[in-house]
The first five atom37 places (N, CA, C, CB, O) and aatype in JSON, in Angstrom:
{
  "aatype": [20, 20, 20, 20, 20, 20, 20, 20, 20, 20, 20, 20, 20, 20, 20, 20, 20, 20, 20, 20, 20, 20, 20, 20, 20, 20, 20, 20, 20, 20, 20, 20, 20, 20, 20, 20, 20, 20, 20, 20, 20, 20, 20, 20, 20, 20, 20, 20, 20, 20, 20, 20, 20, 20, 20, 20, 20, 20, 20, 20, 20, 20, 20, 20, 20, 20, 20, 20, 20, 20, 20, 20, 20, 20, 20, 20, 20, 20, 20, 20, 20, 20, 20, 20, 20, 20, 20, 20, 20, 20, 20, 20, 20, 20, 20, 20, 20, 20, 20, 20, 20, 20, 20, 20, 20, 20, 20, 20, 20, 20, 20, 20, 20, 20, 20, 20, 20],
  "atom_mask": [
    [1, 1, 1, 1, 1],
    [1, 1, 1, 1, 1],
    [1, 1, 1, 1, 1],
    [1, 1, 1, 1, 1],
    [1, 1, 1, 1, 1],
    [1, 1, 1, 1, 1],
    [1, 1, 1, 1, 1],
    [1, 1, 1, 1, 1],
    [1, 1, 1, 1, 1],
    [1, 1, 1, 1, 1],
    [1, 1, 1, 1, 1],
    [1, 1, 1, 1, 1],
    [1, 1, 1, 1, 1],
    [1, 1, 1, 1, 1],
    [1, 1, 1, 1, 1],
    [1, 1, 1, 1, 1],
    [1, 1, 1, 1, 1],
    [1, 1, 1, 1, 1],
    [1, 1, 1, 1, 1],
    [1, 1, 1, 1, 1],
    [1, 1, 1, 1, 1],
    [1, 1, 1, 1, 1],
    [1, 1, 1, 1, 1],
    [1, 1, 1, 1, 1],
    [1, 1, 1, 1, 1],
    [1, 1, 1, 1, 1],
    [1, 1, 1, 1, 1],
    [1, 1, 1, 1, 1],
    [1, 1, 1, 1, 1],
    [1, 1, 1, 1, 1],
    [1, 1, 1, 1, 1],
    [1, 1, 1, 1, 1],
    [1, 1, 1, 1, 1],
    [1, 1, 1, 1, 1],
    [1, 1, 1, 1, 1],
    [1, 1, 1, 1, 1],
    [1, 1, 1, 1, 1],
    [1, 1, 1, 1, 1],
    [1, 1, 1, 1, 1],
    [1, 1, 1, 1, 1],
    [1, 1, 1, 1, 1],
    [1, 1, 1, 1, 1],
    [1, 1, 1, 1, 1],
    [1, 1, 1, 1, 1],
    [1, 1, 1, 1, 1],
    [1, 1, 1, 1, 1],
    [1, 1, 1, 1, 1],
    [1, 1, 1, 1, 1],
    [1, 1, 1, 1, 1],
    [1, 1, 1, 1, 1],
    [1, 1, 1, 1, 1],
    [1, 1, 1, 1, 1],
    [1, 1, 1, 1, 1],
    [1, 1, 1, 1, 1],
    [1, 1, 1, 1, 1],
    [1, 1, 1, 1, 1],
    [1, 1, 1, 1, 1],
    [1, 1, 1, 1, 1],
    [1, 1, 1, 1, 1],
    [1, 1, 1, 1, 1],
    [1, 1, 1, 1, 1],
    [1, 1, 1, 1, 1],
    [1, 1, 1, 1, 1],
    [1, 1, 1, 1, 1],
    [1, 1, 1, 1, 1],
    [1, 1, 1, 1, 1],
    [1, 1, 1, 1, 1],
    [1, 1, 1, 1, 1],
    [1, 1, 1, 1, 1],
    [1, 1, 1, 1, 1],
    [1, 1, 1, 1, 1],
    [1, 1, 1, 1, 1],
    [1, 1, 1, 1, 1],
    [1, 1, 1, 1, 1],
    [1, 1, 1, 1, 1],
    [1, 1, 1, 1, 1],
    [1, 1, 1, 1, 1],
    [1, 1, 1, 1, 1],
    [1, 1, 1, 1, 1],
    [1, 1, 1, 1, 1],
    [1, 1, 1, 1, 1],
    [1, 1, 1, 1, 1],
    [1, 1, 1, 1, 1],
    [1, 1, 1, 1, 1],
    [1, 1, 1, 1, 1],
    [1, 1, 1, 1, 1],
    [1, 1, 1, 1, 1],
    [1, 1, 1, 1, 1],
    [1, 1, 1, 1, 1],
    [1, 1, 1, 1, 1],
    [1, 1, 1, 1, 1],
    [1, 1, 1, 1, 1],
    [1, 1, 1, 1, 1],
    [1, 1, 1, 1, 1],
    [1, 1, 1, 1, 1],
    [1, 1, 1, 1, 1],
    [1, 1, 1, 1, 1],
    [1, 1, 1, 1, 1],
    [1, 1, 1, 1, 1],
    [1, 1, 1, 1, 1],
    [1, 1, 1, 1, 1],
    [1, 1, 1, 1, 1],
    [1, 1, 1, 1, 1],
    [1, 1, 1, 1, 1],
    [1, 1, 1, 1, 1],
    [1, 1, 1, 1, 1],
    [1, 1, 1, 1, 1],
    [1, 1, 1, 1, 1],
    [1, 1, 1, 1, 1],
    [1, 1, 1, 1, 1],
    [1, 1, 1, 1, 1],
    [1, 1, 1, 1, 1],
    [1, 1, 1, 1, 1],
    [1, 1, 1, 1, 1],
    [1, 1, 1, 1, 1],
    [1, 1, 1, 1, 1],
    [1, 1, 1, 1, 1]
  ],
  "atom_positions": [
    [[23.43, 9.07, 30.12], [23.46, 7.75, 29.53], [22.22, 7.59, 28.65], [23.54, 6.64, 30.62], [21.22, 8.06, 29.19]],
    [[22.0, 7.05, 27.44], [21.36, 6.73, 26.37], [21.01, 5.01, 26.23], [22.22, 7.32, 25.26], [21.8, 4.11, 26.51]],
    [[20.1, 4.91, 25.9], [19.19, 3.67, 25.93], [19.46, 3.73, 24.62], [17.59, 3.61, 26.49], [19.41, 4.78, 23.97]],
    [[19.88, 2.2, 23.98], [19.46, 2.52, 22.2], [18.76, 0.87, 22.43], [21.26, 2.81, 20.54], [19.04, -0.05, 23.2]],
    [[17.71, 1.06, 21.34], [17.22, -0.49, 21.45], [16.72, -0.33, 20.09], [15.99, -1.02, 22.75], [16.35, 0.77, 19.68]],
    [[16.7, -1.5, 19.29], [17.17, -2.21, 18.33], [15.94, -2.84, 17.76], [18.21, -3.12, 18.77], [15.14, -2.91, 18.7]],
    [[15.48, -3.27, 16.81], [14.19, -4.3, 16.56], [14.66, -5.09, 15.55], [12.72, -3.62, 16.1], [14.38, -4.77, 14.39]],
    [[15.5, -6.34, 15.83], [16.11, -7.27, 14.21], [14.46, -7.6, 13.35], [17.19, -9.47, 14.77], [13.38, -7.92, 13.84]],
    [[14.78, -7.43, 12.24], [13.62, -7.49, 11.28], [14.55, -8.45, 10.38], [12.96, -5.88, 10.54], [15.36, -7.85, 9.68]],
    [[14.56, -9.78, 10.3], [14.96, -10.73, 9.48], [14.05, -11.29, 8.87], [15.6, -11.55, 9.98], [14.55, -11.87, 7.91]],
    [[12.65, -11.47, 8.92], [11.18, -11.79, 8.05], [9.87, -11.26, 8.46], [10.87, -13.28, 8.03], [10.29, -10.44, 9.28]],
    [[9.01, -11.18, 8.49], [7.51, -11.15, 8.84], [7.67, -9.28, 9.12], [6.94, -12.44, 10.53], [7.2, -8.74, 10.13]],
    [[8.25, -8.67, 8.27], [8.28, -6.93, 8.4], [7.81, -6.59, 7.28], [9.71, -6.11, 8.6], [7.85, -7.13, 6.17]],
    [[7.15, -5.23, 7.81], [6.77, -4.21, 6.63], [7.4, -3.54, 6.3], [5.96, -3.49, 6.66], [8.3, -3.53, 7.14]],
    [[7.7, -2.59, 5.27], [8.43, -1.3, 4.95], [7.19, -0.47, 4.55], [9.65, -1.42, 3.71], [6.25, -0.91, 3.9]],
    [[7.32, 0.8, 5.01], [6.18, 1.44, 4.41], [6.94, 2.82, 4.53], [4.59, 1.25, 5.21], [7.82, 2.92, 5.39]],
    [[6.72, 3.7, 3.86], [6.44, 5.36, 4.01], [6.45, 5.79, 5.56], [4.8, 5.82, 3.34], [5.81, 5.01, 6.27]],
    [[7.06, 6.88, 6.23], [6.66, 7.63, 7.32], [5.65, 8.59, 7.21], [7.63, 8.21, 7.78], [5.0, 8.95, 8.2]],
    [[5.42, 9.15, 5.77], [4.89, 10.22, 6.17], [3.52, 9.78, 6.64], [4.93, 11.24, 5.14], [2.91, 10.8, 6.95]],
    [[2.78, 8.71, 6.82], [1.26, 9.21, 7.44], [1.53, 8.73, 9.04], [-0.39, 8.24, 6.57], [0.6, 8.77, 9.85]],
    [[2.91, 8.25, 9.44], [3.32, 8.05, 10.55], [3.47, 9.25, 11.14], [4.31, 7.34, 10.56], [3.32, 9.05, 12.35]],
    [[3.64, 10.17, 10.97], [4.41, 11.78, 10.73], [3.28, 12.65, 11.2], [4.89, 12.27, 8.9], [3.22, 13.3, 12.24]],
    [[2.6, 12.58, 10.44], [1.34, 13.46, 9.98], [0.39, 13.91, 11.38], [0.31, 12.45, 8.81], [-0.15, 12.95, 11.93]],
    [[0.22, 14.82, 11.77], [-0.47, 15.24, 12.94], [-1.9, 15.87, 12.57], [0.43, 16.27, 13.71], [-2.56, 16.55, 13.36]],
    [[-2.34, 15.52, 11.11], [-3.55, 15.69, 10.85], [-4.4, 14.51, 11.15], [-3.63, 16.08, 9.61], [-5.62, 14.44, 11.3]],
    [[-3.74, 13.87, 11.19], [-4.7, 12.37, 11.42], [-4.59, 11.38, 12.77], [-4.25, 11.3, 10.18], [-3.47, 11.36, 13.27]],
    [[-5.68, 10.5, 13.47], [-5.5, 10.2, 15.05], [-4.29, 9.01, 14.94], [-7.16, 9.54, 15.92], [-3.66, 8.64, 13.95]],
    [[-4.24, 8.6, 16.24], [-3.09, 7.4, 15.91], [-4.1, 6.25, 15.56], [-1.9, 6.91, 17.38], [-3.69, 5.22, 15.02]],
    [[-5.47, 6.45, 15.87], [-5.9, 5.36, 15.22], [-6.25, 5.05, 14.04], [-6.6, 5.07, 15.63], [-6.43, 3.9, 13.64]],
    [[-6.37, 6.02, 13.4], [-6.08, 6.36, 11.96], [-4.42, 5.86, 11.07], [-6.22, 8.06, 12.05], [-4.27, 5.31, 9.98]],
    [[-3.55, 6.28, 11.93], [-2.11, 5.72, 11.75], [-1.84, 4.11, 11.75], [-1.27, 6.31, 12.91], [-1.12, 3.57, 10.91]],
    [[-2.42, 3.5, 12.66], [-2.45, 2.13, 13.1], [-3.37, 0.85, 11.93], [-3.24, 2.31, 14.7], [-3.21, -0.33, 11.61]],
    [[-4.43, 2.02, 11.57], [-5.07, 1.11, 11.06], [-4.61, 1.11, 9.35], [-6.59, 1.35, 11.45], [-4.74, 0.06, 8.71]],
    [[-4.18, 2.14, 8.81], [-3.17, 2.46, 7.84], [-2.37, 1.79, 7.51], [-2.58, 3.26, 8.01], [-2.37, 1.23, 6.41]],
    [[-1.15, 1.64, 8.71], [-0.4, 0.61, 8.51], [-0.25, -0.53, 8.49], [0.08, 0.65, 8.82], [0.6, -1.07, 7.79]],
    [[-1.5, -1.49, 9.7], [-1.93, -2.25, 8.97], [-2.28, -2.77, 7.71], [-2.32, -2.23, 9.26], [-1.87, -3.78, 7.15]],
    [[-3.26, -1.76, 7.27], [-3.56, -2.17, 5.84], [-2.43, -2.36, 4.59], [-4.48, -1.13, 5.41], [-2.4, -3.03, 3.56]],
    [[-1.56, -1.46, 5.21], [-0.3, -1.39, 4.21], [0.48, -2.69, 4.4], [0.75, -0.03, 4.52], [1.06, -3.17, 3.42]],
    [[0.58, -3.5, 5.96], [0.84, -4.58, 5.64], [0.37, -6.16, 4.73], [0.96, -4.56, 6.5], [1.16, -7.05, 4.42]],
    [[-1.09, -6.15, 4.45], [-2.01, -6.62, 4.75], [-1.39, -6.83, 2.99], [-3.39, -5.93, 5.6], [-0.74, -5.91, 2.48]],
    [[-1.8, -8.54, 1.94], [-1.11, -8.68, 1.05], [-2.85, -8.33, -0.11], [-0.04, -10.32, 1.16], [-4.04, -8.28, 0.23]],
    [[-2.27, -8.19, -1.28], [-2.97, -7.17, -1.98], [-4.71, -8.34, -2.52], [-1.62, -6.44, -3.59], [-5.56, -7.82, -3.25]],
    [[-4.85, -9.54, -2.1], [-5.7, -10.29, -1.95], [-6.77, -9.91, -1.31], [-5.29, -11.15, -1.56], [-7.94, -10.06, -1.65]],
    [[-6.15, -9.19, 0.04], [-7.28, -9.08, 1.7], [-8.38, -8.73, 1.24], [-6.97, -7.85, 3.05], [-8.49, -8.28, 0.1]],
    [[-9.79, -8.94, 2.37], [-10.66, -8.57, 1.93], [-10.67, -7.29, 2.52], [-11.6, -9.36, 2.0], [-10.86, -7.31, 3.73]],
    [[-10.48, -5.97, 1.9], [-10.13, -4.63, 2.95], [-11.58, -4.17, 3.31], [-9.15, -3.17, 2.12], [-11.71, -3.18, 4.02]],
    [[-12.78, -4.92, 2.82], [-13.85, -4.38, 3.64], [-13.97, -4.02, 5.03], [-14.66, -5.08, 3.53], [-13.11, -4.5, 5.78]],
    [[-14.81, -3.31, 5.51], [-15.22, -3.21, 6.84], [-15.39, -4.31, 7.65], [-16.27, -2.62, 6.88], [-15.09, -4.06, 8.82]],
    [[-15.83, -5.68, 7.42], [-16.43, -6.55, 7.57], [-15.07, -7.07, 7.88], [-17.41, -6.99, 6.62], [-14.86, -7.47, 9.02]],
    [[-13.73, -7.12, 6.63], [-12.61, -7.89, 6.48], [-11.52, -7.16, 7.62], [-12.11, -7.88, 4.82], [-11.16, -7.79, 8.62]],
    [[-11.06, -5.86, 7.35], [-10.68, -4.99, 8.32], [-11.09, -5.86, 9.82], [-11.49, -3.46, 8.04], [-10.2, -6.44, 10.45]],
    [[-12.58, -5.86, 10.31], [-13.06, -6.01, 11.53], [-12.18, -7.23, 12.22], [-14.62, -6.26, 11.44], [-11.73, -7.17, 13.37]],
    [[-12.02, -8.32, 11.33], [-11.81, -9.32, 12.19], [-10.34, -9.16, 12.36], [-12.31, -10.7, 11.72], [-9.96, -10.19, 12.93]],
    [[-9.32, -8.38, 12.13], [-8.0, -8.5, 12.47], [-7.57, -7.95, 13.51], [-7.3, -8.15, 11.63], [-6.39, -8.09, 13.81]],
    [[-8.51, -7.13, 14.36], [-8.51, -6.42, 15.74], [-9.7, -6.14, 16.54], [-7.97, -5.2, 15.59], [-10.8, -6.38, 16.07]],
    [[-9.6, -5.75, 17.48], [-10.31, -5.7, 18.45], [-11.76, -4.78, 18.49], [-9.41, -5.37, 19.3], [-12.79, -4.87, 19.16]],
    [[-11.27, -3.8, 17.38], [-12.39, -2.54, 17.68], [-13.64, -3.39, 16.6], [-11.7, -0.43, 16.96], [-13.73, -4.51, 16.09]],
    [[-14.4, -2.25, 16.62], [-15.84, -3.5, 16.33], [-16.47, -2.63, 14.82], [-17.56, -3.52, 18.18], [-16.26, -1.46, 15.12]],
    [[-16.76, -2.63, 14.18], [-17.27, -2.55, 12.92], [-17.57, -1.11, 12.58], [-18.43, -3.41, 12.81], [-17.11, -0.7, 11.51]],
    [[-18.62, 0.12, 13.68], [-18.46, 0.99, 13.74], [-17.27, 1.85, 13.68], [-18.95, 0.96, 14.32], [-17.19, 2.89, 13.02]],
    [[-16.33, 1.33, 14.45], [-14.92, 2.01, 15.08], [-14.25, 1.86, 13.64], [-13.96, 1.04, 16.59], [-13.7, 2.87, 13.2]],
    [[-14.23, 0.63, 12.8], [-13.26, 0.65, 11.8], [-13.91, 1.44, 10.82], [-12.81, -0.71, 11.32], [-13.07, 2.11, 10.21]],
    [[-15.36, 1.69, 10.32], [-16.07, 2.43, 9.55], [-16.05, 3.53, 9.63], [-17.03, 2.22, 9.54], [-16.38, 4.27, 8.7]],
    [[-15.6, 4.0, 10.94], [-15.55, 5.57, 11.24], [-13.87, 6.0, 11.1], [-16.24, 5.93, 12.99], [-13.45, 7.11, 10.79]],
    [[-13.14, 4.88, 11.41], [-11.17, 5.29, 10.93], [-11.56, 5.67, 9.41], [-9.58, 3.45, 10.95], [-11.6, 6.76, 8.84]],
    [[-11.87, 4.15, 8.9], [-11.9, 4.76, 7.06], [-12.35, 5.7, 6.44], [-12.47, 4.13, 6.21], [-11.94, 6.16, 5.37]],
    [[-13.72, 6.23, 7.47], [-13.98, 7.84, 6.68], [-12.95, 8.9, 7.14], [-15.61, 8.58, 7.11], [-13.01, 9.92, 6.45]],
    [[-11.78, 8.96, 8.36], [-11.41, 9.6, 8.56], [-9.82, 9.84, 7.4], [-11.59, 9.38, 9.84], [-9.25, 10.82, 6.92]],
    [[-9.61, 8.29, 7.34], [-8.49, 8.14, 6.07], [-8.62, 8.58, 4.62], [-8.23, 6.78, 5.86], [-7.75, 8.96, 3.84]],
    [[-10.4, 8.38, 4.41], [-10.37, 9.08, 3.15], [-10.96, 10.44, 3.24], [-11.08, 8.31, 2.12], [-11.2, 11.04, 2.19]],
    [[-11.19, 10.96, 4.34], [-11.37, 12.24, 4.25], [-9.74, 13.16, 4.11], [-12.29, 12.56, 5.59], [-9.44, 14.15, 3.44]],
    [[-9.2, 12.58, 4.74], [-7.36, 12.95, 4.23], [-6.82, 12.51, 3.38], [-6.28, 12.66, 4.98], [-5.63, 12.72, 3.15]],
    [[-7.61, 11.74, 2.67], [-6.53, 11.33, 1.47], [-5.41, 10.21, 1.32], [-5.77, 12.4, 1.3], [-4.35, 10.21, 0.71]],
    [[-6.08, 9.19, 2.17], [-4.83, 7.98, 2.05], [-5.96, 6.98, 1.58], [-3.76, 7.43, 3.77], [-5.69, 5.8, 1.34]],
    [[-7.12, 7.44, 1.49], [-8.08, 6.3, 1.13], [-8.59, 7.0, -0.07], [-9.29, 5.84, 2.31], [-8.35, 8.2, -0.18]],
    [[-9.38, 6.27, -1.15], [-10.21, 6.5, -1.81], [-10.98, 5.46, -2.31], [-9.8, 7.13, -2.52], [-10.35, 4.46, -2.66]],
    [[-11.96, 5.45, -2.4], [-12.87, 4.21, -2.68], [-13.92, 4.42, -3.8], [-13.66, 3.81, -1.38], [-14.56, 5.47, -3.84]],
    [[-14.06, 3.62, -4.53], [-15.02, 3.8, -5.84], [-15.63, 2.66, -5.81], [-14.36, 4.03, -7.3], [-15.05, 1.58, -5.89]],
    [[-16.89, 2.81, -5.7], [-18.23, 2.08, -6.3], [-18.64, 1.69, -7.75], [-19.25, 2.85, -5.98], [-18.91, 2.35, -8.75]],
    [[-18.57, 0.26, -7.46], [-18.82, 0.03, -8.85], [-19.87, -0.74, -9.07], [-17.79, -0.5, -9.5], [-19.97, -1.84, -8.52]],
    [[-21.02, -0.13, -10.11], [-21.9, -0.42, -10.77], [-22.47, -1.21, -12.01], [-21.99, 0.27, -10.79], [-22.46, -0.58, -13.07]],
    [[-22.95, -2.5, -12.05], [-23.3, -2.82, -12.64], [-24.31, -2.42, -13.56], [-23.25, -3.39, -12.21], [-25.12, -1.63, -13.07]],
    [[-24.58, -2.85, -15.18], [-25.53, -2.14, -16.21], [-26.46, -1.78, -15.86], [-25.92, -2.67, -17.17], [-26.93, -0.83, -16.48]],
    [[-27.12, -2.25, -14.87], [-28.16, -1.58, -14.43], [-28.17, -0.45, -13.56], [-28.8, -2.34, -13.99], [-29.1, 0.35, -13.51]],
    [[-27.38, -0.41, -13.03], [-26.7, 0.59, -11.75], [-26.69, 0.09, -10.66], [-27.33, 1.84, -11.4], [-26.17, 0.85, -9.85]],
    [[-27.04, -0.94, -10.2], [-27.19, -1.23, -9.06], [-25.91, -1.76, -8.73], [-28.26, -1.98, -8.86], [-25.33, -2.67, -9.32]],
    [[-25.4, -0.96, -7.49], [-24.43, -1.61, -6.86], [-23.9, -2.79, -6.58], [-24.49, -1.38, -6.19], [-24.46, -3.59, -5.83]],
    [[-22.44, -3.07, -7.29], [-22.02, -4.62, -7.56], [-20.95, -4.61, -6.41], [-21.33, -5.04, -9.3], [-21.05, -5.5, -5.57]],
    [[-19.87, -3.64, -6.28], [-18.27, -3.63, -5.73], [-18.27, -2.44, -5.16], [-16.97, -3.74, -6.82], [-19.02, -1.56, -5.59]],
    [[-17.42, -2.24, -4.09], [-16.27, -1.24, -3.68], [-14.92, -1.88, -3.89], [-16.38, -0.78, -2.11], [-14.43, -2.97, -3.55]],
    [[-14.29, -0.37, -4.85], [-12.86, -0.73, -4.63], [-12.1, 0.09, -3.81], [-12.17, -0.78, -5.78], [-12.14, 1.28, -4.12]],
    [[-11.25, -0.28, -2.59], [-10.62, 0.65, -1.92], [-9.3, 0.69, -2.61], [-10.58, 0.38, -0.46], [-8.82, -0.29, -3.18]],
    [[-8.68, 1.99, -2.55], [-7.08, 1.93, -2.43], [-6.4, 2.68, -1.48], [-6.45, 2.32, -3.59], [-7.14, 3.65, -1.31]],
    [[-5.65, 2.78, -0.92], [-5.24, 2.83, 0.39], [-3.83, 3.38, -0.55], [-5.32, 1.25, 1.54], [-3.47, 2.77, -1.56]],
    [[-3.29, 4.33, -0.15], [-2.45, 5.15, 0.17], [-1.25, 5.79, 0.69], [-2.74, 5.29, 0.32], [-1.67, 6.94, 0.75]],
    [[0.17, 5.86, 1.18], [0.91, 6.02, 1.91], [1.33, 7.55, 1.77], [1.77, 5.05, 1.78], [1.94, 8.12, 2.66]],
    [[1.05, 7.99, 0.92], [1.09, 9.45, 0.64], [-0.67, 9.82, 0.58], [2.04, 9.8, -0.98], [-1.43, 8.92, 0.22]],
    [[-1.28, 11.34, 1.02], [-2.13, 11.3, 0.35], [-2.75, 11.86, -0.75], [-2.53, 11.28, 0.87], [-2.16, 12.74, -1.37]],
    [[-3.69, 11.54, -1.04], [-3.84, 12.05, -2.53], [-4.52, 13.71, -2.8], [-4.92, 10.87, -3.29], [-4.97, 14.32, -1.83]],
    [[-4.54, 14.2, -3.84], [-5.02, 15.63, -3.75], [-5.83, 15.93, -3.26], [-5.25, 16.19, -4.56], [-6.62, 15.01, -3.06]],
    [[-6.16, 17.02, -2.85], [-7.79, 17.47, -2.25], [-8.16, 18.0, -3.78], [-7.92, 19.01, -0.68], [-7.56, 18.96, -4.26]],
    [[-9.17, 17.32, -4.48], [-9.79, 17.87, -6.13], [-10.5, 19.23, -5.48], [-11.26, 16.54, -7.16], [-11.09, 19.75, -6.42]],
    [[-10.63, 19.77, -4.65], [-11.33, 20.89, -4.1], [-10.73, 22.15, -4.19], [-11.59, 20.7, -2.84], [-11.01, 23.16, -4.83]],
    [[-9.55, 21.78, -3.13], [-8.09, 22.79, -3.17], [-7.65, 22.39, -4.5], [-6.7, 22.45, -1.88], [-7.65, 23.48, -5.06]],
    [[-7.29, 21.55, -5.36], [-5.91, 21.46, -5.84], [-4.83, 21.21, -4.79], [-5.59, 22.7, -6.53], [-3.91, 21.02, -5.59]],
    [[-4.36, 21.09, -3.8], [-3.23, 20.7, -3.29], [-3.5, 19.52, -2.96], [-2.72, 21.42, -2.33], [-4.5, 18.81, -3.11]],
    [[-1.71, 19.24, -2.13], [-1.91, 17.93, -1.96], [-2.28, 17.96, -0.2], [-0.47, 17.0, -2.53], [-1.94, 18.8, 0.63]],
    [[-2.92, 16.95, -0.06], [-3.5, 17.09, 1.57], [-2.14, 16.39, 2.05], [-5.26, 16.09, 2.12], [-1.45, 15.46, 1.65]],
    [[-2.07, 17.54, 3.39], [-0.76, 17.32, 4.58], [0.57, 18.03, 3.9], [-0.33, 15.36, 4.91], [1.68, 17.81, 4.38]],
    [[0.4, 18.93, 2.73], [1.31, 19.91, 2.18], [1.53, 21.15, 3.32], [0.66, 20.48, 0.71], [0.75, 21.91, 3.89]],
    [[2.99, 20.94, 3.34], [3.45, 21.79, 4.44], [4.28, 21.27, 5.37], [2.47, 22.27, 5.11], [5.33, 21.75, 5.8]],
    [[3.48, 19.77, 5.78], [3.7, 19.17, 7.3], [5.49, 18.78, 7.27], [2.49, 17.46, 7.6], [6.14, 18.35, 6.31]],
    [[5.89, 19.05, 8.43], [7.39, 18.45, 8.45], [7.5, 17.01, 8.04], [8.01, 18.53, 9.88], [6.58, 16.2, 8.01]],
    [[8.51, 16.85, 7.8], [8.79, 15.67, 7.33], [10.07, 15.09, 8.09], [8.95, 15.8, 5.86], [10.28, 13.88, 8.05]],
    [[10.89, 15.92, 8.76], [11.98, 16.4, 9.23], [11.75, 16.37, 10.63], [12.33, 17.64, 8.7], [10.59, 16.53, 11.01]],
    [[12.77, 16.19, 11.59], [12.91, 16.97, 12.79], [12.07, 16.8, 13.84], [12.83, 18.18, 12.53], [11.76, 15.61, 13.82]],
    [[11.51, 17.39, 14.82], [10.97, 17.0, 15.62], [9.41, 17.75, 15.65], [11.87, 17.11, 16.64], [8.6, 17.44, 16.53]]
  ]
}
C-alpha cells in the first residue's frame, strides 16, 4: 500500500528550478536558504543583516551559507564603488542554476543527475 499526499498550492507558493534542490554539492542548508531567497520579492533587503531576520540562525550562520552559495555558483555578488573607491553597495544575485566556474570554464554541478534517483 502507497501513501500519496498532496500539497494544494492555490496562493502564497513559489515555483522555482529543482536543480539546486537536486544538487549534492551543496548542504541542505545551503538549499533552504536558496530557496528562500528565491521566494523572497525582488525589493528584499538580501543582505546578511536582511537574510538574518527571516530565520532563526544568527548572522554568522547566514554569512557562512552565502559564501558557500557563491562558492558554487548560485550567488554572485559585486561591490560597488563609488568615484573615489570607497565602498558604496553590494549587489547580490542569486541564482537557480549555477553560474560558470571562470576558472574551469564549465558550468558548476555539470554532470549531476537531474533524473532519477
Amino acid at each position: 500500500m502507497s501513501i500519496v499526499c498532496r500539497v494544494e498550492k492555490d496562493r502564497n507558493f513559489t515555483v522555482m528550478h529543482n536543480f539546486h534542490l537536486r544538487d549534492k554539492n551543496i548542504s541542505n542548508k545551503a538549499k533552504g536558504l536558496l530557496s528562500l531567497v528565491l521566494s523572497l520579492p525582488e525589493d528584499w533587503d538580501y543582505s546578511v543583516k536582511g537574510l538574518v531576520t527571516l530565520s532563526s540562525d544568527g548572522y554568522d550562520s547566514i554569512k557562512t551559507t552565502l559564501k558557500e552559495l557563491e562558492a558554487s555558483g548560485y550567488l554572485v555578488r559585486e561591490r560597488i564603488r563609488d568615484e573615489y573607491g570607497h565602498l558604496k553597495e553590494m549587489i547580490y544575485c542569486f541564482y537557480e542554476i549555477p553560474q560558470k566556474d571562470k576558472t574551469e570554464d564549465k558550468l558548476l554541478g555539470e554532470g549531476m543527475p537531474t533524473e532519477g534517483k
